[in-house]
N, CA and C atoms as a LAMMPS dump frame, in Angstrom:
ITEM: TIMESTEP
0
ITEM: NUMBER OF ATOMS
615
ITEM: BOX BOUNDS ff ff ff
-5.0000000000000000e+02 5.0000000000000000e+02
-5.0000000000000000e+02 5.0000000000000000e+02
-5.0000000000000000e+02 5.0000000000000000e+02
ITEM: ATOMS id mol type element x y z
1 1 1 N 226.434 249.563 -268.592
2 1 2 C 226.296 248.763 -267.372
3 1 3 C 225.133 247.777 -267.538
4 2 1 N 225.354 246.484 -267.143
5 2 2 C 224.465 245.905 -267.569
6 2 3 C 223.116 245.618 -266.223
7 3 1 N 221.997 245.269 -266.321
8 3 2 C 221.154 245.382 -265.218
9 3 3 C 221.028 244.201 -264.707
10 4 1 N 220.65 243.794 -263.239
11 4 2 C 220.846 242.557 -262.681
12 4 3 C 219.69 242.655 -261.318
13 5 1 N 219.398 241.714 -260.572
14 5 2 C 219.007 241.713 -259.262
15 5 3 C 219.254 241.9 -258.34
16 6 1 N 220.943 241.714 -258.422
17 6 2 C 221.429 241.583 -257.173
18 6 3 C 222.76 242.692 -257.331
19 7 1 N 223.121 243.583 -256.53
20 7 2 C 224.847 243.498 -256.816
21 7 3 C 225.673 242.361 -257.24
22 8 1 N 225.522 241.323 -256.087
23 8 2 C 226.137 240.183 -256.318
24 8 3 C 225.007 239.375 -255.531
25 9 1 N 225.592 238.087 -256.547
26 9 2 C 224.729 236.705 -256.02
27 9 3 C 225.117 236.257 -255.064
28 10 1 N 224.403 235.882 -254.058
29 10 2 C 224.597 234.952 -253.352
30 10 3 C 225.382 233.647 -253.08
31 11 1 N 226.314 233.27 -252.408
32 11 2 C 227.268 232.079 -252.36
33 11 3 C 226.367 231.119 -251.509
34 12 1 N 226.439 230 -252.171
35 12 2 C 225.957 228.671 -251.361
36 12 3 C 225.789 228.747 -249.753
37 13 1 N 227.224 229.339 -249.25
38 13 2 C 227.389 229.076 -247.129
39 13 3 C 226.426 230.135 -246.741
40 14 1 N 225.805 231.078 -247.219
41 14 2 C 225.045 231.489 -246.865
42 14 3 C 223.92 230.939 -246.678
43 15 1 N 222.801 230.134 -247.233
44 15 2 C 222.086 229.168 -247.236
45 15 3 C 222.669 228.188 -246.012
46 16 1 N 223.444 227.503 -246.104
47 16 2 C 224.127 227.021 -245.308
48 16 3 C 224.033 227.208 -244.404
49 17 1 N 224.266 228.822 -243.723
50 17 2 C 224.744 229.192 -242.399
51 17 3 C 223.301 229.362 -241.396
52 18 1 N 222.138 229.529 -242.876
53 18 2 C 220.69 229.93 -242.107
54 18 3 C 220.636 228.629 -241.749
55 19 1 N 221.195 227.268 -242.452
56 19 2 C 219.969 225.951 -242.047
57 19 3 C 220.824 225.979 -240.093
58 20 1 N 222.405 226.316 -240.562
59 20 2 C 222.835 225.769 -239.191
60 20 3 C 222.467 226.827 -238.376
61 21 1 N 221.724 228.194 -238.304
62 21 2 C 220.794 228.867 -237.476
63 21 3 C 220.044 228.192 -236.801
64 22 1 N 219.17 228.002 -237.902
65 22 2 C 217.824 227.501 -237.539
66 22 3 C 217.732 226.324 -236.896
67 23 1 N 218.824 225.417 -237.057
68 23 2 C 219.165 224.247 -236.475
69 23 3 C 219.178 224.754 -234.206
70 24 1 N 220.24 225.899 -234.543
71 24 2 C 220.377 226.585 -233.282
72 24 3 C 219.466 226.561 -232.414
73 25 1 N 218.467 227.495 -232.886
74 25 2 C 217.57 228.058 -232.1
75 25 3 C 216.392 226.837 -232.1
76 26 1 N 216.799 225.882 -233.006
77 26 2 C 215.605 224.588 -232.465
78 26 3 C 216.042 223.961 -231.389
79 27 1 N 217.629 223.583 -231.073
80 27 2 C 218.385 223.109 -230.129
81 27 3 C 217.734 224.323 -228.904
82 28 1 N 217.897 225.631 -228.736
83 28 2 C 218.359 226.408 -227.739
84 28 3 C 217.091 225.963 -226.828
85 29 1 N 215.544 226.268 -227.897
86 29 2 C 214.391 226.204 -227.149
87 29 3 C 213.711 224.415 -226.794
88 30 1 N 214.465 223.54 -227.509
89 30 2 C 214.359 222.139 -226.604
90 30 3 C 215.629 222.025 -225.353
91 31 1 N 215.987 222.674 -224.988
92 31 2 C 216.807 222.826 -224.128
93 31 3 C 218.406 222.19 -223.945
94 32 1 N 218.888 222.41 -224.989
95 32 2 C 220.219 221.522 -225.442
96 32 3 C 220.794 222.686 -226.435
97 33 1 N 221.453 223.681 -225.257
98 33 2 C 222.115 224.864 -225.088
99 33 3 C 223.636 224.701 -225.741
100 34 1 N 224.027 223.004 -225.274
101 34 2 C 225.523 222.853 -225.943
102 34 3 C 225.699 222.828 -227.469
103 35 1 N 224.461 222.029 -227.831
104 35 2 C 224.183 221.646 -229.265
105 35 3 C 224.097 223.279 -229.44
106 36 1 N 223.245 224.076 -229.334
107 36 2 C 223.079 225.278 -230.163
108 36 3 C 224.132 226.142 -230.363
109 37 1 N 224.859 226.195 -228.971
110 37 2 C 226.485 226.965 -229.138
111 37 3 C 227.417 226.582 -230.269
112 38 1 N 227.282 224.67 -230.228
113 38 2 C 228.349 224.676 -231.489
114 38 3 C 228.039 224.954 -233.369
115 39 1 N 226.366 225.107 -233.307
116 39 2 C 225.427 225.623 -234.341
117 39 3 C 225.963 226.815 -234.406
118 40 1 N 225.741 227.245 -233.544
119 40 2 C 226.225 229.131 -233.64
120 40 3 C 228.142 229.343 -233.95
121 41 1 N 228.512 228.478 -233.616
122 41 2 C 230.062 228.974 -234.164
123 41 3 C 229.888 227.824 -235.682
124 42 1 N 229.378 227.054 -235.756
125 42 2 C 229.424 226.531 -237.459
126 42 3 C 229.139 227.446 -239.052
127 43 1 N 228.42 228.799 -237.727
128 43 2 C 227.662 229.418 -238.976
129 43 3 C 228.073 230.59 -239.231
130 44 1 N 229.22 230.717 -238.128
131 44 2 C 230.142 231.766 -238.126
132 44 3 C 231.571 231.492 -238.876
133 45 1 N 231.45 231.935 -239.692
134 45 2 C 232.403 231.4 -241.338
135 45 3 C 233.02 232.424 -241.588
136 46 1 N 234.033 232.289 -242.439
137 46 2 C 235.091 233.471 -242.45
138 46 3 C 234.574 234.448 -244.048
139 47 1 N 234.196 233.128 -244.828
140 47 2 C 233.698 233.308 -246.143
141 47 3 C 232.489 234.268 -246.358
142 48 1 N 231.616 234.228 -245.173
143 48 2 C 230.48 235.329 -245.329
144 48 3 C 231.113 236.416 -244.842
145 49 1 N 231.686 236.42 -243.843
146 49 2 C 232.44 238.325 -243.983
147 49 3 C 233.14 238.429 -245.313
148 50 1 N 234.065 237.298 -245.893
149 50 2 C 234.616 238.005 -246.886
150 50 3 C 233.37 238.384 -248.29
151 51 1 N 232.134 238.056 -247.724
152 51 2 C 231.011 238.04 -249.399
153 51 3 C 230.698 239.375 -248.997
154 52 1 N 230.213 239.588 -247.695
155 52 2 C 229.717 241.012 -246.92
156 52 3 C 230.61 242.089 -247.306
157 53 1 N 232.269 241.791 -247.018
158 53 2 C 232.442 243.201 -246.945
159 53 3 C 232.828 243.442 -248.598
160 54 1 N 232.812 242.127 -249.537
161 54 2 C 232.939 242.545 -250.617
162 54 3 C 231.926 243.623 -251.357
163 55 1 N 230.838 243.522 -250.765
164 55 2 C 229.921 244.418 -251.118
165 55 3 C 229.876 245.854 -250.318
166 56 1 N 230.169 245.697 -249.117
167 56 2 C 230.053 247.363 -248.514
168 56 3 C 231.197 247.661 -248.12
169 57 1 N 231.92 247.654 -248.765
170 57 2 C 233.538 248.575 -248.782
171 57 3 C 233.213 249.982 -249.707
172 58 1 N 234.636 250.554 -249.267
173 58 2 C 233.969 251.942 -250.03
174 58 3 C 234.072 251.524 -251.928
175 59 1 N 235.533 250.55 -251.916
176 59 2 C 236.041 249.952 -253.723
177 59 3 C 235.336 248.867 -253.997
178 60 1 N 234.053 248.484 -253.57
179 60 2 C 233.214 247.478 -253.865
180 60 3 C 233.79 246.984 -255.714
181 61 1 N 234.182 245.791 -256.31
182 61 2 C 233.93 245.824 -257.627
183 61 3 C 232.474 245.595 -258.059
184 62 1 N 231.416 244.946 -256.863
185 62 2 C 230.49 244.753 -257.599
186 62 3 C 229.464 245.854 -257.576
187 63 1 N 229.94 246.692 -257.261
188 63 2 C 229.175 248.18 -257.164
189 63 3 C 229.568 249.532 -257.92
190 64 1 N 228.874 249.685 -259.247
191 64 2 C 229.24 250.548 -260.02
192 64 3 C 228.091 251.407 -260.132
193 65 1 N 228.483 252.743 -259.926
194 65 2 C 227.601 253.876 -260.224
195 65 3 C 227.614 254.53 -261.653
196 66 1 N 225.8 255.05 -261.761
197 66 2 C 226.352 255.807 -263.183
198 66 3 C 225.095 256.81 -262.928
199 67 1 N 224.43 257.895 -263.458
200 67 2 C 224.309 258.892 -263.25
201 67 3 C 223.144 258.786 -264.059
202 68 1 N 221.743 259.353 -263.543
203 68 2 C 220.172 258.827 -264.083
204 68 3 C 220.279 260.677 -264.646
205 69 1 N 219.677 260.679 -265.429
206 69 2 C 219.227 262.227 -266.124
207 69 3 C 218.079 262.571 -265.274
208 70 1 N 217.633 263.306 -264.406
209 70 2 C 216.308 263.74 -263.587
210 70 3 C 216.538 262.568 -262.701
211 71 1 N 216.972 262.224 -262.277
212 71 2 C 217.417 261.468 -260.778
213 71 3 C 217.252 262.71 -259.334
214 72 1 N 216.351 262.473 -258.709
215 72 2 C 216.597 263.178 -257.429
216 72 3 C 217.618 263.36 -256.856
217 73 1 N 217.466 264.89 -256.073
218 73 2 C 219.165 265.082 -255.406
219 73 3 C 218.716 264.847 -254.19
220 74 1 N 220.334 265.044 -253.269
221 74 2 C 220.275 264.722 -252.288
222 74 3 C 219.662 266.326 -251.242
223 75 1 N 218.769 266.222 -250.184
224 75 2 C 217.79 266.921 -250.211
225 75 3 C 218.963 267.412 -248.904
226 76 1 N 218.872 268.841 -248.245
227 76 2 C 219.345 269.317 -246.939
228 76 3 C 218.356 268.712 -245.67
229 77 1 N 218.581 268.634 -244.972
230 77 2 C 218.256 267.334 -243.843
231 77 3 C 216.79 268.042 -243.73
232 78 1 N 216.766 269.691 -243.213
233 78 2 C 215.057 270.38 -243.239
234 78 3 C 214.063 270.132 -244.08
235 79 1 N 214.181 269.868 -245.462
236 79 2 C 213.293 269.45 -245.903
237 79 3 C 213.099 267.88 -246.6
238 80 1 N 213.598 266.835 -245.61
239 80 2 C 213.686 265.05 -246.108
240 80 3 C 212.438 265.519 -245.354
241 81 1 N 211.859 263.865 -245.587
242 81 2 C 210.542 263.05 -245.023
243 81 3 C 210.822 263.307 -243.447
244 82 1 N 210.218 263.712 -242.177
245 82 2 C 210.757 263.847 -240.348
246 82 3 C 211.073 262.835 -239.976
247 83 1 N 210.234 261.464 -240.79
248 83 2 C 210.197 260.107 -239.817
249 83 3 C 210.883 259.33 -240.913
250 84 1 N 212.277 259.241 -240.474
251 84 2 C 213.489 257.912 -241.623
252 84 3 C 212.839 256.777 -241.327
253 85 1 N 212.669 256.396 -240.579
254 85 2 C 212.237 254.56 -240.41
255 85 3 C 210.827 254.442 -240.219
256 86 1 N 210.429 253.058 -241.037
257 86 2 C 208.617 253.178 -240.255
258 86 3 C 208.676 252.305 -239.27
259 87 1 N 207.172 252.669 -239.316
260 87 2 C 206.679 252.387 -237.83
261 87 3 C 206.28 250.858 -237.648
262 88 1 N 205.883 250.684 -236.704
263 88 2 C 205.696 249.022 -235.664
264 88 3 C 204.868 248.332 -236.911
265 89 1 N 203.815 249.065 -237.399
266 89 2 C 202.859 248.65 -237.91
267 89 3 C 203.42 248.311 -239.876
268 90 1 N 204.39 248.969 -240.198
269 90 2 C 204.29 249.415 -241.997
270 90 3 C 205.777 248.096 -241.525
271 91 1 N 206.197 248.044 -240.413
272 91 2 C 207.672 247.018 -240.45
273 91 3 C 206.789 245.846 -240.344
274 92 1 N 205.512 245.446 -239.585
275 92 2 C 205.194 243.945 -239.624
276 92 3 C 204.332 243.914 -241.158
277 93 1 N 203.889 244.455 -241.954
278 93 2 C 203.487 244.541 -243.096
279 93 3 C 204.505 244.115 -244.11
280 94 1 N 205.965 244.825 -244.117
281 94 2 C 206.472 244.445 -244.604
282 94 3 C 207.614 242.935 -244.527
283 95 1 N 207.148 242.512 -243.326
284 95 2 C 208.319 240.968 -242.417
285 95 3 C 206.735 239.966 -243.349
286 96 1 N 205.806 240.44 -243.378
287 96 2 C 204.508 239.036 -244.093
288 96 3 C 204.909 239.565 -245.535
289 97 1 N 204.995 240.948 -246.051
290 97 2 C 204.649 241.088 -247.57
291 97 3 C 206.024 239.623 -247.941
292 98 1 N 207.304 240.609 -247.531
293 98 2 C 208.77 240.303 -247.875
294 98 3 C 208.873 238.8 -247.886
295 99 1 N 208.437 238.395 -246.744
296 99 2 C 209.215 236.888 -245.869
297 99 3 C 209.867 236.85 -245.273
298 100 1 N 211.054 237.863 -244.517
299 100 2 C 211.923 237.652 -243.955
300 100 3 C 213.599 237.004 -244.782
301 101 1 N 213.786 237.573 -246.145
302 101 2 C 214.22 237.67 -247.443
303 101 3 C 214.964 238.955 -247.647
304 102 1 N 216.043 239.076 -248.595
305 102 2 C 216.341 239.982 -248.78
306 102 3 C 215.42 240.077 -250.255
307 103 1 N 215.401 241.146 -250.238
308 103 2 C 214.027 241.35 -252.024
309 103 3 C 215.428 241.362 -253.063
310 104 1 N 216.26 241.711 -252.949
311 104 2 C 217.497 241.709 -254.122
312 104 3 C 218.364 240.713 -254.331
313 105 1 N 219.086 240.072 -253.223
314 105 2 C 219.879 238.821 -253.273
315 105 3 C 219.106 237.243 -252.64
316 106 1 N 218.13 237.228 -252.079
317 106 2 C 217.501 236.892 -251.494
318 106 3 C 217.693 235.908 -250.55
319 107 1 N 218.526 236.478 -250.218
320 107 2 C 219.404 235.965 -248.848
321 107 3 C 218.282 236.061 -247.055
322 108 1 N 218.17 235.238 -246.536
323 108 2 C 217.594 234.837 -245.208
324 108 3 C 217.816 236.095 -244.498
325 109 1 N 216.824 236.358 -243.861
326 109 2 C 217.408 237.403 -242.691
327 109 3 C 217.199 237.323 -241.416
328 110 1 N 217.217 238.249 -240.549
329 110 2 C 217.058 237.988 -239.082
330 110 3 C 217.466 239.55 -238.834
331 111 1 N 215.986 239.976 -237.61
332 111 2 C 216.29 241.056 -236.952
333 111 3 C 216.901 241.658 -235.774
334 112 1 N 217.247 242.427 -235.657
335 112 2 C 218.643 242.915 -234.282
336 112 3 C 217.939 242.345 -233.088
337 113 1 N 216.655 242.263 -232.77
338 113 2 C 216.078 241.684 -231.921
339 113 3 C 215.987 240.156 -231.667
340 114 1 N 216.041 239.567 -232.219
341 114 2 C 216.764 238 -232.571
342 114 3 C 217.441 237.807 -232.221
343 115 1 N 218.852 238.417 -233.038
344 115 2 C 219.981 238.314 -232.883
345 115 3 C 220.574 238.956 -231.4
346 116 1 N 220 239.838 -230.712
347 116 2 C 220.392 240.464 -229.556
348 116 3 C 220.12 239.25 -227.976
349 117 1 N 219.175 238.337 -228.472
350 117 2 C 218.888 237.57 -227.996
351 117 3 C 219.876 236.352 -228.236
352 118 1 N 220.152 236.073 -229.262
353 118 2 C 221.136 235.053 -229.15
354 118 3 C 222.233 235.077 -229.051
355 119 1 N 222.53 236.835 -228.568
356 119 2 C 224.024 236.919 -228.101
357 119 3 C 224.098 237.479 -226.714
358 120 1 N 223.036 237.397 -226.127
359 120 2 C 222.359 237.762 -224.655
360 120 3 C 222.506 236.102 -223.805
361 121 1 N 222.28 234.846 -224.982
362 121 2 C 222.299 234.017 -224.079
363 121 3 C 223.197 232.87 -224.266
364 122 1 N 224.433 233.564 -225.766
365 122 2 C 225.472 232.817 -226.212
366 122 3 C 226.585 234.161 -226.595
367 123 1 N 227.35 234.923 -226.204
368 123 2 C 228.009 235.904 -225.826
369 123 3 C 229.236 235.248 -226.796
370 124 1 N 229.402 234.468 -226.774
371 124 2 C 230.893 234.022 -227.333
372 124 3 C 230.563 233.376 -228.201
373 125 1 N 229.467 232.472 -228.787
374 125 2 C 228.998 231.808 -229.658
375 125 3 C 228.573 232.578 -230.727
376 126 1 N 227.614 233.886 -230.701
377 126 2 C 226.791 234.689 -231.436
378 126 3 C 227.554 236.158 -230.893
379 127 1 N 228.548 236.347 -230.965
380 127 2 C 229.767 237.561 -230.59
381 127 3 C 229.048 238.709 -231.714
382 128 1 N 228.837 240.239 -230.84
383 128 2 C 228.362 241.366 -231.628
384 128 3 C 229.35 242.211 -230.965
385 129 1 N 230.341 242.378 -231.561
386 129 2 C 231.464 243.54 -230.783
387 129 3 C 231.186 244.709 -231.182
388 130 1 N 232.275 245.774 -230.937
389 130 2 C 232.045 247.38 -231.531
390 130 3 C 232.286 247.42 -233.248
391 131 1 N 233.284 246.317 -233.644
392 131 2 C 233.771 246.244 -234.923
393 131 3 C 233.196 245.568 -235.552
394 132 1 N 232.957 246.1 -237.269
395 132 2 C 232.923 244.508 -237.936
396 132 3 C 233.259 243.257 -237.793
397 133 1 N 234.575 243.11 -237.562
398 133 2 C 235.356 242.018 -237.159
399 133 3 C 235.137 241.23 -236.118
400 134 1 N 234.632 241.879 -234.926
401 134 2 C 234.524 240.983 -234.066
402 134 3 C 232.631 241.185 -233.993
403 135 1 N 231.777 240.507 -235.22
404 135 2 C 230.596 240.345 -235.004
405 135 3 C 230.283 239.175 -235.799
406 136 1 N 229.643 237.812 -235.349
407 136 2 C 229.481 236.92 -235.813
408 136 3 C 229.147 237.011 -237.33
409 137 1 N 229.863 236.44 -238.658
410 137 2 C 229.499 236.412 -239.921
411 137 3 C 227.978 236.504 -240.579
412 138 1 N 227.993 235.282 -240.123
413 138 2 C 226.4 235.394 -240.207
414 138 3 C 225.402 235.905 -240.262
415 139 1 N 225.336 236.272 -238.507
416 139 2 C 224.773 237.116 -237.98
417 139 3 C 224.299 238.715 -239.032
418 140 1 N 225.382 239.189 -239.041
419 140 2 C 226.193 240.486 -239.65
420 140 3 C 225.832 240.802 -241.098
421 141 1 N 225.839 239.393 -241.947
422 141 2 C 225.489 239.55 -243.396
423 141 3 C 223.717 239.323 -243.161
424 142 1 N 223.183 238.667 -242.321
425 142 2 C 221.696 238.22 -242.564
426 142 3 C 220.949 239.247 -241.528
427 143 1 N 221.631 240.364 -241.007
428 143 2 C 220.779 242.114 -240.449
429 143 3 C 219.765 242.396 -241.268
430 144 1 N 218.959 241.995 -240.692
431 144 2 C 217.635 242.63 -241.773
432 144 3 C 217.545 244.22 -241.15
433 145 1 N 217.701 244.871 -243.134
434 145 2 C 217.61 246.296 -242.866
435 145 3 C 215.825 246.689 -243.542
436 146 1 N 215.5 247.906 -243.236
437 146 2 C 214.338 248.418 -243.898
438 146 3 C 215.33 249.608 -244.732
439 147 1 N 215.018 249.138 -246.238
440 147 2 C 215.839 249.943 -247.16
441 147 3 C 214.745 250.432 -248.166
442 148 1 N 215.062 251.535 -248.688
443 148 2 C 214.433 252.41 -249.13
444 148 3 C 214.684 252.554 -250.527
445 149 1 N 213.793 252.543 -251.451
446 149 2 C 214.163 252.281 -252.88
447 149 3 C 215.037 253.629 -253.621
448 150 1 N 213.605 255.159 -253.273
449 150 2 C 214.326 256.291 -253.277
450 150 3 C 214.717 256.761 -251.717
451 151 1 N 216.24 256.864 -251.398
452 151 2 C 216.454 256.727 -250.289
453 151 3 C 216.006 258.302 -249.937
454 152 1 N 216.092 258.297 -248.156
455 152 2 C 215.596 259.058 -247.355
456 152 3 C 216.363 260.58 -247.466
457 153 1 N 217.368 260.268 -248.022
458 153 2 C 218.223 261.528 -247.804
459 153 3 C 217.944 262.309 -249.382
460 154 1 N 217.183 261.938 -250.055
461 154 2 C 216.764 262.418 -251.337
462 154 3 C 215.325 262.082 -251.341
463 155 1 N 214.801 262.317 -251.094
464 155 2 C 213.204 262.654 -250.266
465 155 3 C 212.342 261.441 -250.452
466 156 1 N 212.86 260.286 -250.124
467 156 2 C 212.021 258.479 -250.121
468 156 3 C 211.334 258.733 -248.596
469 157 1 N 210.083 258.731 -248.869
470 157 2 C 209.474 258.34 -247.55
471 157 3 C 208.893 256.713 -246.951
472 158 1 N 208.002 256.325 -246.436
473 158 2 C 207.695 255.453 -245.931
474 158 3 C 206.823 254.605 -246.182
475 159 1 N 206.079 254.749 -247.419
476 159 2 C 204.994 254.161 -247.933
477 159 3 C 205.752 252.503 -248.499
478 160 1 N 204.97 251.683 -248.313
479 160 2 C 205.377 250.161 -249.046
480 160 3 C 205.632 250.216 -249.846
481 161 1 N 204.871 251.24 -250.889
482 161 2 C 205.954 250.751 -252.743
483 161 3 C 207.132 251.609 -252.465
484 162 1 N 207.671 252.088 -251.496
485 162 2 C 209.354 252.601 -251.572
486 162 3 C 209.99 252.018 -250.592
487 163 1 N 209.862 250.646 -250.016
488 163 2 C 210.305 249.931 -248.591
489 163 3 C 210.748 248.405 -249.373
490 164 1 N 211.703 247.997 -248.751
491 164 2 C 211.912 246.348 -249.15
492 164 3 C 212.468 246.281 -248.246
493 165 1 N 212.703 244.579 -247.805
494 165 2 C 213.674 244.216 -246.433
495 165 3 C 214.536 243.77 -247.835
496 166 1 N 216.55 244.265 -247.101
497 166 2 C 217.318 243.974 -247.899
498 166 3 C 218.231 243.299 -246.365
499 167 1 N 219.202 242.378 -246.909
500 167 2 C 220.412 241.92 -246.187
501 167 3 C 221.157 243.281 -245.833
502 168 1 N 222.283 243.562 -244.916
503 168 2 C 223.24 244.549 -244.718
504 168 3 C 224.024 244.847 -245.679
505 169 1 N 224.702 243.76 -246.557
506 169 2 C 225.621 244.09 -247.491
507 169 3 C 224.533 244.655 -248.792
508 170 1 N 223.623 244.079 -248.998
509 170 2 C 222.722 244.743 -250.281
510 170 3 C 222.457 246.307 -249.431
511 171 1 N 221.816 246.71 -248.581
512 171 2 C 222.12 247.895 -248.026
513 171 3 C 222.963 248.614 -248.251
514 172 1 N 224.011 248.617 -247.376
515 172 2 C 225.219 249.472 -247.695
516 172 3 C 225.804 249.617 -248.61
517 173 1 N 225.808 248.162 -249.843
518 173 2 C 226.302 248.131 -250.842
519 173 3 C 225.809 249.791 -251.763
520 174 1 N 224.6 249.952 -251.828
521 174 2 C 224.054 250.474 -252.551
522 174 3 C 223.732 252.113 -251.983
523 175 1 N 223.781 252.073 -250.493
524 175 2 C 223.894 253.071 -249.898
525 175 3 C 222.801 254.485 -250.028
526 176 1 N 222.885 255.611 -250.718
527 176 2 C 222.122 256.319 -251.197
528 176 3 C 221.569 256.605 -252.773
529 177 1 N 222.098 255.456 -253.219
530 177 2 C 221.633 255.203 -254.538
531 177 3 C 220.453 254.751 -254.847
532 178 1 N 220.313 255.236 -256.057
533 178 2 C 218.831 254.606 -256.317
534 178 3 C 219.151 253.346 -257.091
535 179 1 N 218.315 252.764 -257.429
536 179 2 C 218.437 251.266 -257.803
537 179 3 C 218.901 251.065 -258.98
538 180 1 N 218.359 251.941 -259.907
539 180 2 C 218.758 252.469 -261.346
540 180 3 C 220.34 252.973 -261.456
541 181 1 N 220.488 253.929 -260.455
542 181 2 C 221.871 254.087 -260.434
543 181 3 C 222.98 253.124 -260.383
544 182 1 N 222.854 252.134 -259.686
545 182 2 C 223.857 251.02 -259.606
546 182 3 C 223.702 249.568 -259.953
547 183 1 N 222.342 250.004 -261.495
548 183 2 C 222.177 249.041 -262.356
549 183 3 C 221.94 247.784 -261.786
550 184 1 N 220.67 247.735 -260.851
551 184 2 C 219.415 246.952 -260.595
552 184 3 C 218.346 246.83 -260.605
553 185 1 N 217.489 245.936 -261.149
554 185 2 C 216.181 245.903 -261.545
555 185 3 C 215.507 245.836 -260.28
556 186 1 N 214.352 246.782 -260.49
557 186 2 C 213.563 246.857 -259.293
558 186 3 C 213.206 245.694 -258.952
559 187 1 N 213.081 245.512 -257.301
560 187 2 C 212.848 244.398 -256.635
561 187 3 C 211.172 243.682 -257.057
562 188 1 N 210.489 244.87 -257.389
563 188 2 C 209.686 244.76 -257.477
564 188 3 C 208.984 244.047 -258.775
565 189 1 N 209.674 243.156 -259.641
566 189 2 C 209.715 243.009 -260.795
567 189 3 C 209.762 241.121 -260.5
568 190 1 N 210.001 240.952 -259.253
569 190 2 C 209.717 239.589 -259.244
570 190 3 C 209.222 239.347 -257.755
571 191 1 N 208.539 238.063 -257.398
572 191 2 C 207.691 237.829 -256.255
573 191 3 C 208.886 237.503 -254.989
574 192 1 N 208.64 237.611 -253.804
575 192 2 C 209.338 237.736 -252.979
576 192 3 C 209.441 235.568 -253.009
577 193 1 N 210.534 235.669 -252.207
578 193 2 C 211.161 234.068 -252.282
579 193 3 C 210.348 232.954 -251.158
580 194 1 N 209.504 232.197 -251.234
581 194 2 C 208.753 231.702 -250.647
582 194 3 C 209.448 230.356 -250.048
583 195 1 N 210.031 230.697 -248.757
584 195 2 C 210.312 229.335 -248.239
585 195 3 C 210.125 229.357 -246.704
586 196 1 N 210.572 227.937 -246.025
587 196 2 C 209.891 228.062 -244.878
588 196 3 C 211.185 228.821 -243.752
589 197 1 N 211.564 229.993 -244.405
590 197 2 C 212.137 230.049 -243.476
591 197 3 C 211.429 231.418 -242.456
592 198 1 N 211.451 231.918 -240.773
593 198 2 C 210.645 232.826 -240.275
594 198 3 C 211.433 233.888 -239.97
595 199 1 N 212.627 233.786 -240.233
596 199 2 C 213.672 234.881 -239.544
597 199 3 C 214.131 234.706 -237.916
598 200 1 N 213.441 233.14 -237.803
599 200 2 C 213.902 232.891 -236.364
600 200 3 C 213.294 233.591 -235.433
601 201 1 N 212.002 233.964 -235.462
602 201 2 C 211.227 234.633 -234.807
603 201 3 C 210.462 234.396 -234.123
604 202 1 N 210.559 232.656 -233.667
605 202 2 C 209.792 231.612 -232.685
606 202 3 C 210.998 231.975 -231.594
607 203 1 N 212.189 232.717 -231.946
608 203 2 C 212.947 232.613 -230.714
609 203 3 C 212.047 233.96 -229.225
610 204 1 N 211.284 234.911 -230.436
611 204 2 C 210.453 235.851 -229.562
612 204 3 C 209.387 235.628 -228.822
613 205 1 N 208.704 234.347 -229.294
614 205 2 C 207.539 233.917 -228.565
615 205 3 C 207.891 233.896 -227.208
């Protein structure tokens, strides 16, 4: 298996879909609500669900497992780490370390809190249904997750050198694997992606 950064690379409309975000939420907060609605369905593309679920399906092709010699097992729930997610303080540590980036594909992100907001005040524009299917593309692929290098269910706790912000599909893609297992080079092996983007987080001010 050969080793890489990413499961899979990144497609161009992704880039794309952040500028026509960000375009959005500059429209929403100068007050030209129409402009941002039709931002928000431009960036809702059919092509990023099909990149997303290519990666977190259960027959992913770009997701191959192979089996580490002394690889941690998966632990019975009594003795994992008590606290799966960190806290207020180790998540804004990691939104300045990261950028608001996925550390593996390095795809733009945006948190449920963002996004809950721009479907609080565009419902049909920025659509989050019960299904995959009916949740804006975009939106959906650029979920910033807190993912865990050795995951939680095989005893990864909460400290920064075992935390990266990843996209949803690099997430799930990879699931309870370790990084090694599904033949990716630690994130940690190159500097996080420096651009101006904030995760749309002037929409919280």
């Amino acid at each position: 298996m050969d080793v890489k950064h990413c499961l899979r690379e990144p497609i161009p409309e992704i880039f794309d879909a952040a500028r026509y975000l960000d375009a959005a939420v500059s429209a929403h907060l100068s007050g030209h609500q129409e402009l941002a609605e039709e931002l928000l369905r431009l960036s809702d593309m059919d092509v990023l669900r099909e990149w997303t679920e290519s990666l977190w399906g259960a027959n992913s092709p770009y997701v191959q497992r192979r089996e580490i010699p002394g690889a941690p097992a998966h632990l019975p729930q009594e003795l994992r780490v008590p606290v799966r997610m960190p806290n207020t303080a180790e998540r804004d540590a990691l939104h300045k370390r990261d950028g608001f980036h996925c550390r593996f594909c390095g795809t733009p992100l945006i948190r449920k809190e963002v996004r809950q907001i721009l479907n609080r005040c565009y419902p049909e524009a920025a659509r989050w249904g019960t299904r995959n299917i009916e949740q804006h593309a975009a939106l959906q692929l650029m979920w910033l997750q807190y993912d865990h290098l050795v995951p939680h269910a095989r005893g990864g706790n909460n400290d920064l050198s075992n935390l990266v912000l990843t996209c949803a599909p690099c997430n799930y893609g990879r699931l309870d694997s370790l990084v090694e297992e599904v033949g990716l080079i630690s994130p940690f092996s190159r500097e996080p992606n420096p651009t101006d983007w904030d995760g749309l987080e002037r929409l919280l001010r």
